[in-house]
C-alpha positions in Angstrom: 91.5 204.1 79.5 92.6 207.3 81.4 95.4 207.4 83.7 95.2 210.9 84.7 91.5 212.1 86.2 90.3 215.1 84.5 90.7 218.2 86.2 90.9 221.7 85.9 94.7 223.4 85.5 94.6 226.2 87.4 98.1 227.6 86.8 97.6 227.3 82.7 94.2 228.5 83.1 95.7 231.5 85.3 98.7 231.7 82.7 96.8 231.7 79.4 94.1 234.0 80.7 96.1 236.0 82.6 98.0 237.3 79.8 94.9 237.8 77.3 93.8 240.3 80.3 97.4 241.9 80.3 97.4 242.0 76.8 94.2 244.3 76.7 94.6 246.0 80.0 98.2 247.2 78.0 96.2 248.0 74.8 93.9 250.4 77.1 97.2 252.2 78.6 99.4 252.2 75.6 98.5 250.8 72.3 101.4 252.5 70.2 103.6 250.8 72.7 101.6 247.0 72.2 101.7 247.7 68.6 105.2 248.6 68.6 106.5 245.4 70.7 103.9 243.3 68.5 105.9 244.5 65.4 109.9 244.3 66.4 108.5 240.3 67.7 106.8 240.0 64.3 109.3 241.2 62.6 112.5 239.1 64.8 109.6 236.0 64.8 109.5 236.3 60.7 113.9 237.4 60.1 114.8 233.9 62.6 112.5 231.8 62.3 110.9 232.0 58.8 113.1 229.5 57.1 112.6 226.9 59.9 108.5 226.9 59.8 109.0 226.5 55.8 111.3 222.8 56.9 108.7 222.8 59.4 105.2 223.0 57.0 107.2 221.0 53.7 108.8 217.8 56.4 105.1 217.8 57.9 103.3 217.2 54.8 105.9 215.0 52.7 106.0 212.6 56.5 102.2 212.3 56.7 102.2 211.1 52.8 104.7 208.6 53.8 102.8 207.2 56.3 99.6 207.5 54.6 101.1 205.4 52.2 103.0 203.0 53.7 102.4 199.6 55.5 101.0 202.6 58.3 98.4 204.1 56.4 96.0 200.9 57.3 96.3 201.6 61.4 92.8 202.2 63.0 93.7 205.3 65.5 91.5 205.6 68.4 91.0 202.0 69.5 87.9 202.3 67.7 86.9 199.6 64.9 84.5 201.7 62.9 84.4 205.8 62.1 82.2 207.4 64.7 80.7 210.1 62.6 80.4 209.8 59.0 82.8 211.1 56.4 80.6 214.3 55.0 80.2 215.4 58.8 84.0 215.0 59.6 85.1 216.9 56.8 82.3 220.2 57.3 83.8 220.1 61.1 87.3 220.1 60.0 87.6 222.5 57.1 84.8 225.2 58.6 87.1 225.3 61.9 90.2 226.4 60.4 89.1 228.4 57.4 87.2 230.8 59.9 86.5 234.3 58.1 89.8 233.5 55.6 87.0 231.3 53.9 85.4 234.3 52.4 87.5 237.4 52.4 91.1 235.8 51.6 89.6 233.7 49.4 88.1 237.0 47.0 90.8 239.2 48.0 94.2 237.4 48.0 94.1 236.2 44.7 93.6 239.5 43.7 96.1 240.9 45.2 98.6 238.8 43.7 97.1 239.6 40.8 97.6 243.1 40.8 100.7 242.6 42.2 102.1 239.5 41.0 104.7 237.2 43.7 108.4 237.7 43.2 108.8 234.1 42.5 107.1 234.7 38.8 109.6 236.7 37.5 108.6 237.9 33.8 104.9 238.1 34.4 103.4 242.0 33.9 100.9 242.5 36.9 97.7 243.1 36.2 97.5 241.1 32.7 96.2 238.1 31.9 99.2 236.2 32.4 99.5 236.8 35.7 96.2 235.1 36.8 97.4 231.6 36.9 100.6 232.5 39.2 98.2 234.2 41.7 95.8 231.5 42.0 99.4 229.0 42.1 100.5 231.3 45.2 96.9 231.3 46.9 96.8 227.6 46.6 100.3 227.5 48.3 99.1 229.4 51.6 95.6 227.3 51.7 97.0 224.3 50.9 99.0 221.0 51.4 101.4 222.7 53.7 98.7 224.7 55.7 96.8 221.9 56.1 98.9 219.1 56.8 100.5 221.0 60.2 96.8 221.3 61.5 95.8 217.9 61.7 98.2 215.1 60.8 101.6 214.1 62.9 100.3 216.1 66.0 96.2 214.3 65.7 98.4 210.8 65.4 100.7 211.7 68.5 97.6 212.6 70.5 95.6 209.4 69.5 98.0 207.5 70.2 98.4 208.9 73.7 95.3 209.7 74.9 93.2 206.2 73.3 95.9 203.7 74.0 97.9 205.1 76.4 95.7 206.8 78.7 97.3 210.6 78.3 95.4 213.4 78.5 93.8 215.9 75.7 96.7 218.4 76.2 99.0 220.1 74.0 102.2 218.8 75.9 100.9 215.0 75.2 102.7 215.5 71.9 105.6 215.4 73.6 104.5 211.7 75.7 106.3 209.4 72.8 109.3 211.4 73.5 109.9 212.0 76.9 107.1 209.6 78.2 104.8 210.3 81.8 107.4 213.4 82.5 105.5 215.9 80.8 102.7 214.7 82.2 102.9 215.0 85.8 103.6 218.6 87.8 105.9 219.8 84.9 106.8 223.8 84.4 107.8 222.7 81.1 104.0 221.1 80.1 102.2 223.9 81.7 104.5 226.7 79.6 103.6 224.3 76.7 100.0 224.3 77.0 99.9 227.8 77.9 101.3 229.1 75.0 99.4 227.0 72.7 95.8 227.9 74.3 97.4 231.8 74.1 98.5 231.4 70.1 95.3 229.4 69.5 92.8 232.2 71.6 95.0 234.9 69.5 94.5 233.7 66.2 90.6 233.5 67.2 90.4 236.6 68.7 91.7 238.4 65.7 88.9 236.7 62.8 86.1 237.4 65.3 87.3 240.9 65.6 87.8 241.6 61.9 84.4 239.8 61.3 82.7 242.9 63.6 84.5 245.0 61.0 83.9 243.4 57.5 80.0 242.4 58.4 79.4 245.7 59.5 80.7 247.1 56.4 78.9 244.8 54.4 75.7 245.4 56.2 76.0 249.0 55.2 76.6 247.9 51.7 73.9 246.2 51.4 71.0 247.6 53.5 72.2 250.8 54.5 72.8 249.9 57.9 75.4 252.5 59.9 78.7 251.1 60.2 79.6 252.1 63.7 81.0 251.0 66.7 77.6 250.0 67.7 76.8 248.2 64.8 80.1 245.8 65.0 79.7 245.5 68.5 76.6 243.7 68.0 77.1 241.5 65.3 80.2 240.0 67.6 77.8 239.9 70.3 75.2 237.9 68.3 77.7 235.9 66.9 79.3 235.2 70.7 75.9 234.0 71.8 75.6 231.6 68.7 79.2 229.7 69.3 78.6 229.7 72.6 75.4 228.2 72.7 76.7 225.8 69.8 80.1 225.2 72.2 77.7 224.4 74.6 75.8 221.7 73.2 78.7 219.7 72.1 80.7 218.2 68.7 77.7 215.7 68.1 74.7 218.4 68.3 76.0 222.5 68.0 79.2 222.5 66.3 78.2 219.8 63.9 75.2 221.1 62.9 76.8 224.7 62.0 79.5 222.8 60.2 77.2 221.1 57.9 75.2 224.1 57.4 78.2 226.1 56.3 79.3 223.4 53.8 75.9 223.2 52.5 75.5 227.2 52.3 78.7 227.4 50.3 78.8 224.3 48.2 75.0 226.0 47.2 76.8 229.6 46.6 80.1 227.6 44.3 77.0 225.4 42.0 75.0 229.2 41.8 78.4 231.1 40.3 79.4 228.5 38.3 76.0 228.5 36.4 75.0 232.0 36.3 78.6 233.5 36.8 82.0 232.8 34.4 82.3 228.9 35.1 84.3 228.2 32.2 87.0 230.8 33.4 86.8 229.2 36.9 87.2 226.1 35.9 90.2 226.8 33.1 91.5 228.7 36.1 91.4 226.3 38.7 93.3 223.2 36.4 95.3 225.8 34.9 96.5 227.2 38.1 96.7 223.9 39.9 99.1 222.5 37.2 101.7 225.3 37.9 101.0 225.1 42.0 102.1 221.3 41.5 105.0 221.9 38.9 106.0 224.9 41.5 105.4 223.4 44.6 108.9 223.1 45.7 110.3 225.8 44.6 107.3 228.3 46.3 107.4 226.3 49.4 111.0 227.2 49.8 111.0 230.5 48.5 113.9 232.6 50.7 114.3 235.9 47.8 112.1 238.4 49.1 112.4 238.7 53.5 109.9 241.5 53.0 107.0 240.1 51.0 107.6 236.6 52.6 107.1 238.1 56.1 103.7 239.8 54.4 102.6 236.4 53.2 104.0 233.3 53.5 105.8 233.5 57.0 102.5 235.4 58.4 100.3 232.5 57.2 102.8 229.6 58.4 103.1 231.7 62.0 99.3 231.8 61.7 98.8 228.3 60.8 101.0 227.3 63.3 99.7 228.9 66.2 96.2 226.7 65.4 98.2 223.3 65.4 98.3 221.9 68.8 94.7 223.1 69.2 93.5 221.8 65.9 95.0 218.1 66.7 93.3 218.1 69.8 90.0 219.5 67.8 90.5 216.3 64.8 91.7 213.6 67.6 88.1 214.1 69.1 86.2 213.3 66.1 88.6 211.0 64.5 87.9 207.9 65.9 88.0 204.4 64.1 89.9 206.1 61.3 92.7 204.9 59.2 96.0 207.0 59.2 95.5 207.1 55.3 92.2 208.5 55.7 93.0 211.0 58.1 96.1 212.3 55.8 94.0 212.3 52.6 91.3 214.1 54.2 93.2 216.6 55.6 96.1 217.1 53.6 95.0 216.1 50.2 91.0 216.8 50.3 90.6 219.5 52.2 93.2 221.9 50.2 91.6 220.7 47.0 88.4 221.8 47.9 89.9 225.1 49.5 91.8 226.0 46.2 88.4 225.2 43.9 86.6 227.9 46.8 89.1 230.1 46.3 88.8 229.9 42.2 85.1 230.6 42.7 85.5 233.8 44.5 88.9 235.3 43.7 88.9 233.8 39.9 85.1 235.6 39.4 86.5 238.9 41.0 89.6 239.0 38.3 87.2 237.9 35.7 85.2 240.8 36.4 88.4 242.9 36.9 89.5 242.0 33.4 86.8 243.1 31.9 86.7 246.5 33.5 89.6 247.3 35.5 89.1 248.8 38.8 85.8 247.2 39.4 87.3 245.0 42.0 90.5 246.3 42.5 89.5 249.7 43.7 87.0 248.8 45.8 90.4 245.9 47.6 92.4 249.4 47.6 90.0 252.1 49.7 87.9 249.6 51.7 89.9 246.3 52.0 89.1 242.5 52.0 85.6 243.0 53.0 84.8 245.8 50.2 86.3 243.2 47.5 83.9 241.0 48.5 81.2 243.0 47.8 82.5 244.2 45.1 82.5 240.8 43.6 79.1 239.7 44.4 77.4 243.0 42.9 79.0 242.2 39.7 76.9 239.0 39.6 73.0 238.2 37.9 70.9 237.8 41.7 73.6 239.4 43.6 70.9 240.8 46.1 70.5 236.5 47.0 74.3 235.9 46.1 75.8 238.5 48.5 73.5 238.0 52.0 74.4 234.2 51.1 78.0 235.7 51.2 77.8 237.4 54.3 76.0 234.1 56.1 78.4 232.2 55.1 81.2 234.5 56.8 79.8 234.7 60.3 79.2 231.0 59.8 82.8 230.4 59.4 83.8 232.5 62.6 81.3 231.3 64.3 82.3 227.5 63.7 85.9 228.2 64.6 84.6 230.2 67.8 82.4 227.2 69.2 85.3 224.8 67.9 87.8 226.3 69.5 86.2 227.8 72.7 85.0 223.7 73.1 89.0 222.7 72.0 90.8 225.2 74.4 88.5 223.3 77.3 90.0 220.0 76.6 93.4 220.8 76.7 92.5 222.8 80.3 91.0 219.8 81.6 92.5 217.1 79.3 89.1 215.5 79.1 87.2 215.0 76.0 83.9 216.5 77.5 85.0 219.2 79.6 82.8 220.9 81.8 79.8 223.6 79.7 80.5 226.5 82.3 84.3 226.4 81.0 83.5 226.1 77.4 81.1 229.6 77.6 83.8 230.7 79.7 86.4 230.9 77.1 83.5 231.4 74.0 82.8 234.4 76.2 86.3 235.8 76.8 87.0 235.6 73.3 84.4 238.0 72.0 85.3 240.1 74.7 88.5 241.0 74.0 87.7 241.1 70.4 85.1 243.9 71.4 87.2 245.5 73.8 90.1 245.6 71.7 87.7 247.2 68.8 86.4 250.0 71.0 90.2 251.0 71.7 90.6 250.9 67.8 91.2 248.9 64.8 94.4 248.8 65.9 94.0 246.5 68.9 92.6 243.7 66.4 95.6 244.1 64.2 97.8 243.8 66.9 96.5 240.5 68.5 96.6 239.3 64.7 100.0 239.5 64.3 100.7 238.3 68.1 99.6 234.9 66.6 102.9 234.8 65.2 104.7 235.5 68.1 103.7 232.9 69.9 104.1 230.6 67.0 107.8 230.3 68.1 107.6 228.3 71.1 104.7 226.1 69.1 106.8 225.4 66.4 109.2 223.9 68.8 106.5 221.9 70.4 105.5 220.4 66.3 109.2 219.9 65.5 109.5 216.4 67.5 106.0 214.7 65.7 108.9 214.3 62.8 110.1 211.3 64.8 107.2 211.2 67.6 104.8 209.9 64.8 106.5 207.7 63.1 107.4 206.0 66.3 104.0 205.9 67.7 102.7 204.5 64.0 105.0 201.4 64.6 104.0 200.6 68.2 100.3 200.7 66.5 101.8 198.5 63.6 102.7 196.4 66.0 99.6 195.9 68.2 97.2 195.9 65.7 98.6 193.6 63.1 102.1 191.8 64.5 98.8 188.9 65.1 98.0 189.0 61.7 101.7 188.6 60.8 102.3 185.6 62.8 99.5 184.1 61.6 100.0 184.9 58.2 103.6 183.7 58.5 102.8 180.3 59.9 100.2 179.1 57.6 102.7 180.2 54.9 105.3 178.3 57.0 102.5 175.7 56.6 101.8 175.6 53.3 105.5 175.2 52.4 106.0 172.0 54.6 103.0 170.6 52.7 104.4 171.2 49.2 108.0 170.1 50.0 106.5 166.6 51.6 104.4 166.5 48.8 107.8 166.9 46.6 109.7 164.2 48.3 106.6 161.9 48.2 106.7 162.0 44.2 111.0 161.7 44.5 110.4 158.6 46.4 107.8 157.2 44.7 109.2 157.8 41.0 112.8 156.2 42.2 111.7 153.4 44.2 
């Protein structure tokens, strides 16, 4: 059921890709002056706003447990009886699309540098020593976890279903807003197109910027490992090939390309985790990773609501939340289209619960096998993080490891796959909420697969600079995106009780009358015996 015919929206398509081209157009003319305008709105985004997206991230996760648990958690969203694609392939298409390059290179590279630097919360712990591994890997968990996850792909994917399957809404951002302010949003509204706008721009943003920095770490590990020139060239050709991949991935659809690449890159990297673990330091990775976990859960409040350090909160937590939120209109739309004839429980646990588990044990493997390494012989890892960056501690790690010249090309696959799965993802995502359909049209989908790459590459030949820009731009625009999330606090518990309702108010009744039944049997079975045993 579809009330509204899918259709191109010209003035968000105009809006949203008019101001990518003004973005870069300004970068050409003047990038000190983007880069300065993109850092007084990081910095006022992070100063007002920073304590709201931490409510935001902790109300999120502790609502979608509550429904997950309740008398909810048993609704089948998506007017669908049965799951349309199995459990293994749902999971790879979710977790490869939002971990995108942060799979690989946060995941050997933050750790460490909380390690080296430990977070302000863990006050008493010496950098650098061995006590300060287990509060790094407690703070990594933090920005990769429940929180992160939960405002992807919970509240906002149950609004949507709710809207679009039994309601007839479109695949578009403002739907979120339906259970609020009903068929208003829908129609000609300035307010729905500003809406979608801004969250195709935040979600475009936050691709842009991995595909761009992909270009740059690749590169660099191409040189490192075969001696290939890292150049302009060079990175402009690995975006280029990787482009042509999502595209044609984008192209084919969820059921063939995307999924496909998805289940590659979780087979790749579930092949890479079993290799370390038995020819690298699995017993430190696993000490690590229950160790670790134990302090993330006895912590969890108190890191999620962190407010003592503005500065190194705007350089981590607020930057991921900002970054996180910028995906989470898009990413609902992404999980409602494959989520069909799921529970609300099994959506939550998947996402909130499963996919951060997994996450934090990826980011043990890496990041825990770089400090073990580091421990040994300081500055093995470390220096390598300080001249040359995330993708340099990558490499770093890998060399230290028996078969590190199969271990690190399986490294770098497994990198571009990431990008390249959130590319095709969200290329094919940012088309829905354009057209509101759930098989938008292939010219529009290698249309925005296209424009992506382009501005990555365009923004790269102006400098590095350009890339770092539209990376922290992400966080700009999570302000009006965070605004649009807020209202799925009461939008999806409301639409969980209409489900409720229609799904199992039957079963109720039913349930309620043959009880009603039963007891009428046993009390004139009661008075039968009364009579009979005083008569």
């Amino acid at each position: 059921m579809n009330k509204y015919e899918p259709k191109t929206d010209r003035p968000v398509l105009l809006i949203s890709g008019g101001l990518l081209v003004a973005f870069v157009i300004a970068s050409f003319i003047n990038l000190d002056f983007v880069s300065n305008m993109v850092n007084q709105s990081f910095a006022f985004s992070i100063k007002y706003f920073g304590a709201f997206w931490q409510i935001l991230l902790l109300g999120t996760f502790l609502i979608a447990l509550f429904l997950a648990f309740s008398k909810y958690g048993k609704i089948r969203l998506g007017a669908a009886q049965k799951p349309e694609i199995g459990y293994f392939k749902w999971l790879a298409m979710i977790m490869t699309t939002l971990l995108a390059g942060g799979g690989v290179f946060w995941a050997a590279a933050e750790p460490m540098y909380h390690f080296l630097d430990r977070p302000p919360l863990f006050e008493g712990v010496e950098s650098g020593t061995r006590e300060a591994v287990i509060p790094a890997f407690a703070q990594s968990y933090l920005h990769w976890g429940f929180l992160a996850w939960s405002i992807l792909g919970t509240l906002g994917t149950i609004v949507l279903m709710y809207a679009h399957y039994q309601k007839g809404m479109p695949l578009k951002p403002r739907t979120l807003l339906y259970p609020l302010l009903g068929e208003r949003i829908m129609r000609k509204s300035a307010l729905g197109t500003i809406i979608d706008a801004f969250s195709i721009i935040a979600v475009a943003a936050g691709t842009i910027g991995p595909i761009g920095f992909l270009g740059l770490q690749a590169a660099y590990g191409m040189e490192a490992l075969y001696g290939v020139p890292n150049n302009l060239t060079t990175q402009v050709l690995i975006i280029s090939s990787v482009v042509a991949i999502a595209t044609i991935s984008a192209v084919t659809g969820l059921r063939k390309g995307i999924q496909f690449l998805s289940n590659l890159n979780v087979i790749i990297t579930l092949i890479l985790m079993v290799a370390i673990l038995v020819i690298g330091p699995g017993g430190f990775i696993i000490d690590t990773f229950i160790s670790a976990s134990g302090v993330h859960l006895q912590e969890f409040l108190a890191m999620s609501t962190f407010r003592g350090d503005s500065a190194w909160l705007g350089s981590w937590t607020i930057f991921f939340w900002g970054w996180f939120l910028g995906y989470g209109p898009m990413m609902a739309i992404f999980i409602s289209t494959i989520t069909r004839g799921r529970t609300i429980r099994e959506l939550v646990l998947a996402v909130s619960v499963t996919a951060p588990i997994v996450t934090a044990f990826w980011f043990t493997v890496v990041g825990g096998t770089g400090i073990f390494y580091e421990l040994g012989n300081p500055g093995v890892v470390s220096n390598a993080l300080s001249t040359g960056g995330m993708p340099a501690a990558m490499v770093a790690i890998t060399q230290q490891l028996p078969l590190d010249a199969l271990i690190a090309p399986l490294f770098l696959l497994v990198t571009i796959l990431f990008v390249v799965t959130t590319g095709d993802s969200m290329a094919y995502t940012i088309s829905v909420a354009i057209t509101g359909d759930g098989h938008p049209p292939k010219s529009m989908r290698v249309f925005w697969a296209v424009i992506m790459g382009a501005v990555a590459i365009v923004l790269l030949m102006i400098s590095e600079g350009g890339i770092n820009a539209i990376q922290s731009f992400i966080v700009v625009t999570a302000i009006p995106v965070s605004l649009i999330l807020l209202p799925t606090f009461w939008a999806a518990p409301k639409a969980a009780r209409i489900m409720y309702k229609e799904q199992f108010s039957h079963t109720e009744e039913m349930t309620n009358m043959e009880e009603a039944d039963r007891m009428w049997k046993v009390d004139q079975e009661t008075s039968s015996k009364l009579t009979k045993k005083y008569s």
